[in-house]
C-alpha positions in Angstrom: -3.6 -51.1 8.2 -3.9 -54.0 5.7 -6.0 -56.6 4.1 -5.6 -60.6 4.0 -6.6 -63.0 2.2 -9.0 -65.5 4.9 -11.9 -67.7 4.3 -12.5 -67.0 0.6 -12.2 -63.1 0.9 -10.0 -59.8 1.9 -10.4 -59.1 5.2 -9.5 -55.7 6.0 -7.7 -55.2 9.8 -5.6 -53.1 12.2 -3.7 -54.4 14.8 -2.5 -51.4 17.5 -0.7 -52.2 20.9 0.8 -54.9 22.7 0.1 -57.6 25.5 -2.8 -60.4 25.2 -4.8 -60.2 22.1 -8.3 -58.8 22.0 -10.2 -59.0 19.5 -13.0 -56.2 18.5 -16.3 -57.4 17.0 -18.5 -54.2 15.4 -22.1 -54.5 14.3 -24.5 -54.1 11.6 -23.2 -51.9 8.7 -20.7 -50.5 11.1 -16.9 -50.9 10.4 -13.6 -50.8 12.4 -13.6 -47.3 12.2 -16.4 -47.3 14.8 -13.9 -48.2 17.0 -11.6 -45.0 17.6 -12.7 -44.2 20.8 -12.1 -47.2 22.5 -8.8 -48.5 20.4 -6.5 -46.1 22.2 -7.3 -46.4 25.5 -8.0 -50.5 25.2 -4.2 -50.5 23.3 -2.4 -49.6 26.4 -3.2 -53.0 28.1 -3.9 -55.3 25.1 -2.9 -55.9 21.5 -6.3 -54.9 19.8 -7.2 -56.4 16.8 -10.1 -54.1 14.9 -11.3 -55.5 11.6 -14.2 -54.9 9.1 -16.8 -57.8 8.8 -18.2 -59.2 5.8 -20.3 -56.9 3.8 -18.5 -53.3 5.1 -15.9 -51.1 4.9 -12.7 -52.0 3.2 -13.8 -56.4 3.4 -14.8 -58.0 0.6 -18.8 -58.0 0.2 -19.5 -60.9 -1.7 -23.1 -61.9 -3.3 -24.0 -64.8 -1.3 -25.7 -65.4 2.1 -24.1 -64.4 5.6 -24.5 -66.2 8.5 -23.3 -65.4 11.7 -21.3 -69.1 11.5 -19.8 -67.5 8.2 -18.8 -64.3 9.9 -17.3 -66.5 12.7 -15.7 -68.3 10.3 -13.8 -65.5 9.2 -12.9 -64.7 12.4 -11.1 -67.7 13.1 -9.5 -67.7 9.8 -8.2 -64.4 10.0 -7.0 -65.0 13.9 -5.4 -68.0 12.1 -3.6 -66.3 9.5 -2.4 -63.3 11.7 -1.3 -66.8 14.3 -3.0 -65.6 17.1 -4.0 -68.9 18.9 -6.1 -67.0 21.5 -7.7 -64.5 22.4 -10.5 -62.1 24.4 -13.7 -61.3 22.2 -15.3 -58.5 22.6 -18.4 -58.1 20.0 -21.0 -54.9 20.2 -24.9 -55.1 18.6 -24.7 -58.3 16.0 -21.1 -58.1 16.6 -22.2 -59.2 19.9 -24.4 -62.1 17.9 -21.2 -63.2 16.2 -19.6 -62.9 19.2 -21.9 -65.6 21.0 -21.5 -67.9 17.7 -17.5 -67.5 17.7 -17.7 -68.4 21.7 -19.3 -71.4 21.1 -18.0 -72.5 17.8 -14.3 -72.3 19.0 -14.2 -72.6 22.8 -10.6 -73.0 22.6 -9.8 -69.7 20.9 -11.3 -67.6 23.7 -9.6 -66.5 27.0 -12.7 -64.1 28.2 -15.4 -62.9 26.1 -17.4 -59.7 26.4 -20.8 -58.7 25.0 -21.8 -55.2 24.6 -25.5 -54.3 23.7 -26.7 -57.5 21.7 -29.4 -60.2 21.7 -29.5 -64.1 21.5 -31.9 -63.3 18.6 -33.7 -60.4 16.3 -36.7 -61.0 18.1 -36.4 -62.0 21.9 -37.3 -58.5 23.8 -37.3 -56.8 21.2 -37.3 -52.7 20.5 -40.3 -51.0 21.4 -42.5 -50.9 17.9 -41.8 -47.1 17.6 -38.4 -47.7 17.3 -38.4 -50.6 15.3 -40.8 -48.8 12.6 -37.8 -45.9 12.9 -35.0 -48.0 12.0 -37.3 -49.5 9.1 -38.1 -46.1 7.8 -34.7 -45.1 7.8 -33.4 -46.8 5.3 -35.8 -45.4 2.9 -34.3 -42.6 3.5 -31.3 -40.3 1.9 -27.9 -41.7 3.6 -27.7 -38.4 5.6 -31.4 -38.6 6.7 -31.1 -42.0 7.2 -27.7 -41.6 9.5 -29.3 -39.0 11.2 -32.5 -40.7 12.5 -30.1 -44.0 13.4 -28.4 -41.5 15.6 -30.5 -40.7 17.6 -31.2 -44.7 18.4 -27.7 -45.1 19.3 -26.9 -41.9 21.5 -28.7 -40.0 24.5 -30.1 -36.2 23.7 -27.3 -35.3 26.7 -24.6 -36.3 24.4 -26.0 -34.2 21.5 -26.1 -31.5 23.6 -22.4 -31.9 25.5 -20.5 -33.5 22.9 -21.1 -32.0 19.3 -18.2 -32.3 17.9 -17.7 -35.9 19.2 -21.5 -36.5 17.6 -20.4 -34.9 14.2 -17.6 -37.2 13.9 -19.6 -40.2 14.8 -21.7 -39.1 11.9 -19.5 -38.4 9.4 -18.0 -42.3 10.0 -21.4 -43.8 9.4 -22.2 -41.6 6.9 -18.9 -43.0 5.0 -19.7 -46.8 5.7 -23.4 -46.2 5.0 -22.4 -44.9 1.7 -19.1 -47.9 1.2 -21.4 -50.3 2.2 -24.6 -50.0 -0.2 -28.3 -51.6 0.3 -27.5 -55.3 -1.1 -24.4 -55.7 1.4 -26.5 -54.3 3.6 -29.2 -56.4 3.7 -26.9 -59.0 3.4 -25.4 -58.6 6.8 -28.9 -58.0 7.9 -30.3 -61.6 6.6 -27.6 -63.3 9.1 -28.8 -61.0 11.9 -32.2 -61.8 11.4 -31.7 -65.6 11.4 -29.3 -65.3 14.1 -30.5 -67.6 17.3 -28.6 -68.7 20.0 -31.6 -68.7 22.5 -30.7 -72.1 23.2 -27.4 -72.1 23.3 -25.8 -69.6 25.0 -26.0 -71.4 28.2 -22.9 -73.4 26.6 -20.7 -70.7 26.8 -17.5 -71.3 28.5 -15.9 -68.2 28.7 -16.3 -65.9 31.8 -18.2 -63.4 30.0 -19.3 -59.6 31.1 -22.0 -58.6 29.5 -22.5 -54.7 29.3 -25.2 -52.4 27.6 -26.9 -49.1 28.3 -29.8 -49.1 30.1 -31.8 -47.1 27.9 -30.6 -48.8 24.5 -34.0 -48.7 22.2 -32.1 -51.1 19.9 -31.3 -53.8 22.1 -33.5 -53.1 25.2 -31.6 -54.1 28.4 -33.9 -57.3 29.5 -31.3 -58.7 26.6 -28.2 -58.2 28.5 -30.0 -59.6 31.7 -31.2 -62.4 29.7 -27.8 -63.3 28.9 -26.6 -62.6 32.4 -28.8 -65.2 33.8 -28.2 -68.2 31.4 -24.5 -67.2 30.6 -22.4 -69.7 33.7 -19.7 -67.5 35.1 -21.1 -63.9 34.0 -21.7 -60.6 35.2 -23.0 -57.3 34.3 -22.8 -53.7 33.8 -25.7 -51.7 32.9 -24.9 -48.4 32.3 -26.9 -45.4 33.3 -28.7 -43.2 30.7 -26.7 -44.6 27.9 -28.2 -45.7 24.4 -27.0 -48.2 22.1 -23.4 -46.8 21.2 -21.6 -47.1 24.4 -18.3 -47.2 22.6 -18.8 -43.7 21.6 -20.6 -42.1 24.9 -18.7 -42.7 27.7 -16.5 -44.8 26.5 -14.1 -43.9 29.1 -16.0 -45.7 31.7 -16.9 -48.5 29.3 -13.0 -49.5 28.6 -12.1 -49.2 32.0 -15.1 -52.0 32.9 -13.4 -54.0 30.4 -9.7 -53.6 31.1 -10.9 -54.2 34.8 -12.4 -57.7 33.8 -10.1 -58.6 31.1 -6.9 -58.4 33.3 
């Protein structure tokens, strides 16, 4: 665990395991902690690199505009500073949307990409209104309120009812980074989603690239991931049944074994 100085700010990392580096990419107001289901397992085959973006967690969250270019940026200049000269992507929600701007901003850097549950934009197939109008309303809400109702966007009822415990940790992470993060950085990091657009563009990616989601994610309905299946050269994917958003928490067993399969 440490921070380094990169692109103008302290980027907070991890670095666990050994092998080829992959690098982890987490989403909108999420942090690296997100990650502590998959680390372990993905660490046997790879060194991991986990980080938190600008705007959350233990990174700097500077007053300025974010781009998804900017949080690339980062990227590249933390992977520089650490001297990793290559490595696999993998990005998750609009850590998928940087993931599709660090692919094609530096081609050179990426062995194999894979995006999990993400869009080429905010608004191509979007969520159903009912569930955009619940994300909305929860941030007017109390940070445990609010947590709660984004919870239930990012994990099936099954899970509720067969993992608990595994659900009450999940919430007392993003009750932490709701509450380390505040509502300017927040917004922040939710300007460069919303002007993210790579519509265009992503049919320049040169990376093989697996693209896997849930097939019942209400975030990021799964006509995304087919979208990017299609218009992505050299791709394939995984749609997993019965899963929400946060398929690095449920079943996240089968998810990193999709990926270590691919990645190898």
């Amino acid at each position: 665990m440490a921070t380094v100085k990169a692109n103008g700010i302290e980027i907070y990392y991890e670095i666990t395991g050994n092998g080829q580096p992959l690098t982890l990419i987490m989403g909108l107001g999420c942090s690296a902690r997100q990650w502590e289901w998959m680390v372990p397992v993905l660490s046997g085959s790879f060194q991991v690199i986990t980080f938190d973006n600008r705007g959350v967690g233990r990174t700097s969250k500077p007053d300025m505009e974010y781009t998804t270019d900017l949080f690339a940026e980062d990227i590249c200049a933390l992977l520089n500073t650490l001297g990793v000269e290559k490595t696999h992507i993998f990005g998750v929600s609009v850590g998928g949307m940087i993931a599709q701007r660090f692919a094609l901003n530096y081609p050179e850097m990426v062995d194999r990409l894979v995006l999990g549950c993400t869009m080429p934009n905010f608004f191509h197939l979007p969520p159903a209104a009912e569930d955009s109008q619940r994300m909305q309303e929860s941030q007017l809400l109390p940070p445990d309120k609010s947590v709660d109702v984004m919870m239930r966007l990012f994990l099936s009822e099954k899970f509720f009812a067969e993992s608990p415990d595994q659900a009450a940790e999940l919430k007392e992470v993003m009750l932490t980074e709701k509450l380390e993060q505040g509502e300017d950085a927040f917004l922040l990091q939710l300007g460069a989603a919303m002007n993210h657009d790579t519509l265009e563009q992503v049919k320049h990616i040169t990376a093989p690239t697996l693209v896997i989601t849930g097939d019942l994610d209400p975030i990021a309905p799964v006509e995304n991931a087919r979208f990017f299946a299609e218009q992505i050269p050299n791709s394939v994917l995984t749609e997993f049944p019965g899963r929400y958003h946060a398929f690095w928490v449920e079943g996240f067993e089968e998810a990193c074994d999709v990926i270590i399969k691919f990645l190898i």
